[in-house]
C-alpha positions, 0 to 999 in steps of 0.5 A: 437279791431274793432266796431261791428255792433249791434242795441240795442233796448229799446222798451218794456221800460216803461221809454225809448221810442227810439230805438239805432242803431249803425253800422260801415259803413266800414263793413256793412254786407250783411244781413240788419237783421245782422245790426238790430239784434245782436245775430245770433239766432235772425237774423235767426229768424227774417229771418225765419218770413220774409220768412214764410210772404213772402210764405204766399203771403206777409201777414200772420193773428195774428193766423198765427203769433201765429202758427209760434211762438208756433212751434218755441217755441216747437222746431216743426219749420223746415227750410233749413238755406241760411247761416252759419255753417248749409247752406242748411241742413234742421233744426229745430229751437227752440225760446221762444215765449216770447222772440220771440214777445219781441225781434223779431216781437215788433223790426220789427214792431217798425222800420218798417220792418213787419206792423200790420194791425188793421183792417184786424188783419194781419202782412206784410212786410213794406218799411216803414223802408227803407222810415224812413232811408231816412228821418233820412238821409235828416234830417241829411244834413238838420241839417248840412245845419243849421250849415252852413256845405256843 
């Protein structure tokens, strides 16, 4: 039995305020988003958001966020999937939007993948992400160095 790849997020937790991210490094995934989301329909959404910033010149209003998860709520949400078993046919896609702010956005903005201004009231896309693994990286050899390992 192997180790599959998934993250497990506590983050709407009143009592845990961390997040758990567990990966095997030997069979990491092409896709970031397969890492940090354990069910397919979630990394296809998250990918989705991603995409739809991105048109939207890299940064989308709260409204805007709200369109996108209402559509995707009722099912009205068409995209053409890059991968899996529907690549590139034309779908539409169905999320609840509770589910959709719970389990996706409050993820994505928790790790840093999206950043919500508060003063513009608008969602974007984030290195923050990639700059926090760094550090977390650097605070590993940093704690090996204090063991007195090399």
């Amino acid at each position: 039995m192997s180790f599959k790849s998934a993250i497990i997020l506590y983050t709407n937790s009143a009592l845990v305020d961390k997040m758990v991210m567990l990966f095997d490094r030997s069979n990491l995934p092409s896709n970031i988003l397969e890492i940090v989301f354990a069910t397919s329909q979630q990394v296809i959404v998250a990918k989705e958001l991603i995409n739809y910033i991105v048109d939207n010149k890299g940064e989308i209003s709260k409204t805007e966020m709200s369109l996108f998860a209402t559509k995707l709520h009722e099912g009205k949400y068409e995209a053409v999937l890059s991968d899996g078993q529907y690549k590139g046919k034309k779908v539409k896609l169905s999320y609840n939007k509770r589910q959709f702010y719970d389990r996706i956005l409050t993820p994505m903005k928790a790790m840093g993948l999206v950043e919500y201004d508060l003063y513009k009231k608008t969602y974007r896309i984030s290195k923050k992400f990639s700059d926090d693994l760094m550090k977390i990286g650097l605070m590993w050899k940093k704690q090996l160095s204090k063991m007195g390992v090399k």
